[in-house]
C-alpha atoms as an extended CHARMM CRD file, in Angstrom:
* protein
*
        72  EXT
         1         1  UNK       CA             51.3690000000      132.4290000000      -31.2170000000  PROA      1               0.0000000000
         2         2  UNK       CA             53.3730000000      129.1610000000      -32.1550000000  PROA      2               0.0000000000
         3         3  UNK       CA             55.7130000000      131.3520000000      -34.3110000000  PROA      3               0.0000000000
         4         4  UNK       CA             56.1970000000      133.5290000000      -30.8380000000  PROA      4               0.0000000000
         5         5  UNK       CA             56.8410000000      130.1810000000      -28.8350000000  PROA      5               0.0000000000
         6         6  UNK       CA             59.3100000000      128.7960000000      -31.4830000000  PROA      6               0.0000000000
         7         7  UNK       CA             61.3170000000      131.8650000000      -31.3940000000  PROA      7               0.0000000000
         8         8  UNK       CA             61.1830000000      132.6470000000      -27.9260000000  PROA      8               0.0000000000
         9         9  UNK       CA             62.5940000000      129.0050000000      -27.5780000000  PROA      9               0.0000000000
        10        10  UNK       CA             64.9600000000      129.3300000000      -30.5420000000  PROA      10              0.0000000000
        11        11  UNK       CA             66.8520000000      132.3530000000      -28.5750000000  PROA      11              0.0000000000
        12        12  UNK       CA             66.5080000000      130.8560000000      -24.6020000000  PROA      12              0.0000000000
        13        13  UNK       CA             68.2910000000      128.0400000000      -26.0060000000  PROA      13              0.0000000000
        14        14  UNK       CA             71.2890000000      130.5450000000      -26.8830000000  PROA      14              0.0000000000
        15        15  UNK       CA             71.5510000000      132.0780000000      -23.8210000000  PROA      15              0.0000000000
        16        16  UNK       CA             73.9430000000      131.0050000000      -20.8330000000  PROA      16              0.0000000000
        17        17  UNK       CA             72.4950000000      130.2340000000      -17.5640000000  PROA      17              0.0000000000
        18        18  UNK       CA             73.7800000000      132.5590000000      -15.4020000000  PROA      18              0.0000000000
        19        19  UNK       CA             71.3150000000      135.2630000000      -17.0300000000  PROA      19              0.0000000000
        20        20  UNK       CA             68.2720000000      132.2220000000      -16.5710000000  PROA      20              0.0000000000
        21        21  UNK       CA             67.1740000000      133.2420000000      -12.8790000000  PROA      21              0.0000000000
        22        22  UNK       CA             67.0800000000      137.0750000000      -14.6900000000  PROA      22              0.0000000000
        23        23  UNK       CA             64.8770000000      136.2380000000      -17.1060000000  PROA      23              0.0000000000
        24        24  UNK       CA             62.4050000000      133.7410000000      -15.2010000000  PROA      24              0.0000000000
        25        25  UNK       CA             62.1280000000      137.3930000000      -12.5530000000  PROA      25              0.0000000000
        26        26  UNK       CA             60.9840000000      139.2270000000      -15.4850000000  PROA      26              0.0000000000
        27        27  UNK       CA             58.7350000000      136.9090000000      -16.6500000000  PROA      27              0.0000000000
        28        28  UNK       CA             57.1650000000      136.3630000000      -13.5600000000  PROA      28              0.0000000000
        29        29  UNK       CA             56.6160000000      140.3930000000      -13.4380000000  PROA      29              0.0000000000
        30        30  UNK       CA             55.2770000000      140.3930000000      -16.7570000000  PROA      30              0.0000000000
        31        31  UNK       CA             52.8570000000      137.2920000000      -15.7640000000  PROA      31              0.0000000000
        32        32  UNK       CA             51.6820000000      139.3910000000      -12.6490000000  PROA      32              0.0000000000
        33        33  UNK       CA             50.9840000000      142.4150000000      -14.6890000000  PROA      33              0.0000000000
        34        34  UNK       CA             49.3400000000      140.4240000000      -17.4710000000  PROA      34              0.0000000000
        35        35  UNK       CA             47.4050000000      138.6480000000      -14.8050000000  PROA      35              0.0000000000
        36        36  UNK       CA             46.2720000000      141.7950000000      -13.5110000000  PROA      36              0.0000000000
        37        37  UNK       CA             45.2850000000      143.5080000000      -16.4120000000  PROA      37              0.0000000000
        38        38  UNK       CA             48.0130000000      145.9660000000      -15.9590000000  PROA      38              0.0000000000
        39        39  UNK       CA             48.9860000000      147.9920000000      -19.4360000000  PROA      39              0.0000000000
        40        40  UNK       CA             52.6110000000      146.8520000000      -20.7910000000  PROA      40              0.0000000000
        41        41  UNK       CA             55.3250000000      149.5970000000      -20.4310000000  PROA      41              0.0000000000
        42        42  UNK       CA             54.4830000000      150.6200000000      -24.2950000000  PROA      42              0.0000000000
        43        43  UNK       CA             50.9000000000      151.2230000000      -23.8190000000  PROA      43              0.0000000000
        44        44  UNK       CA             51.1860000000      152.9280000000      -20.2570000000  PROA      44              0.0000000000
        45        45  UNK       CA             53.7500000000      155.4750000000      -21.6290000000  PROA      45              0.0000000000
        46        46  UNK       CA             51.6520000000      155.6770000000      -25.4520000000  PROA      46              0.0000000000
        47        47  UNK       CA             48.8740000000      156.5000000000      -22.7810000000  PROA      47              0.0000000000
        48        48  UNK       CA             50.7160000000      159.4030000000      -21.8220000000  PROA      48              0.0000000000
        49        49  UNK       CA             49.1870000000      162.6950000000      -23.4530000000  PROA      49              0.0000000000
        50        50  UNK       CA             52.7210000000      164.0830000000      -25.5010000000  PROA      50              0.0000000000
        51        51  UNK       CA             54.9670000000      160.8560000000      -24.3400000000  PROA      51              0.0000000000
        52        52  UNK       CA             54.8460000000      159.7950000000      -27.6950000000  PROA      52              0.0000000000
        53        53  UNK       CA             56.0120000000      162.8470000000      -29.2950000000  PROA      53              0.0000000000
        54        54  UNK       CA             58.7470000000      163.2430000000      -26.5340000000  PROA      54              0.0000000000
        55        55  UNK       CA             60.5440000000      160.2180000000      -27.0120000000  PROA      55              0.0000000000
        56        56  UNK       CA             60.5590000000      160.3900000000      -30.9040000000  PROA      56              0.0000000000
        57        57  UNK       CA             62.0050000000      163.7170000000      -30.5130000000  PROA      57              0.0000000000
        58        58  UNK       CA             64.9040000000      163.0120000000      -28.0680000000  PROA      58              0.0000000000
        59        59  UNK       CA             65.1910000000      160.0200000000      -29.7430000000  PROA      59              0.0000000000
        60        60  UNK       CA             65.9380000000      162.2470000000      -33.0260000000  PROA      60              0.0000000000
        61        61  UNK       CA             68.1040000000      164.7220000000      -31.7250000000  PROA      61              0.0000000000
        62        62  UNK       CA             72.0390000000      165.1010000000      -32.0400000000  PROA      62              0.0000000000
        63        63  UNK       CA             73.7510000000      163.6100000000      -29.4010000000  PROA      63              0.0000000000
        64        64  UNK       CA             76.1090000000      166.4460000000      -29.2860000000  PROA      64              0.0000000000
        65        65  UNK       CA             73.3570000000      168.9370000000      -28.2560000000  PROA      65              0.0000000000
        66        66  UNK       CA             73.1080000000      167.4780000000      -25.0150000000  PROA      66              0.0000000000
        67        67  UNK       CA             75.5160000000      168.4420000000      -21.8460000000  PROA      67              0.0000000000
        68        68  UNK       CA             78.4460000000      166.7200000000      -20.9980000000  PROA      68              0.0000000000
        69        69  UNK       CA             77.3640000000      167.7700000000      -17.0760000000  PROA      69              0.0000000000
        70        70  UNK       CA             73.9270000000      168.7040000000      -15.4390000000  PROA      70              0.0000000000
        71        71  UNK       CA             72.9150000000      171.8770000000      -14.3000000000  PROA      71              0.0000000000
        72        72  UNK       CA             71.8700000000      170.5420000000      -11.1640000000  PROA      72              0.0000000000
């Protein structure tokens, strides 16, 4: 836990701050949802029956397979 604080400290010290009211909003989301028991992004989507699978796969595939426009 220290070694999270240090480094979580190390890199907020780096960061300009304009982007500070940016990051205290997210953390006070992820507070609320940690407060509430809520699942982090990860483990709602790794929840997901298939998600998993999905993402590796898109995440593997050729860019140039894809569309340069939508169907729809």
């Amino acid at each position: 836990m220290i070694s999270n604080q240090n480094e979580l400290k190390s890199i907020l010290e780096k960061i300009p701050d304009k982007y500070w009211a940016t990051i205290l909003e997210y953390a006070k989301v992820i507070s609320l949802k940690a407060s509430k028991g809520e699942l982090s992004d990860t483990e709602y989507l790794s929840s997901i029956p298939g998600m998993t699978t999905s993402i590796v796969k898109e995440a593997n595939t050729d860019i140039n397979e894809y569309k340069d426009k939508l169907d729809w």
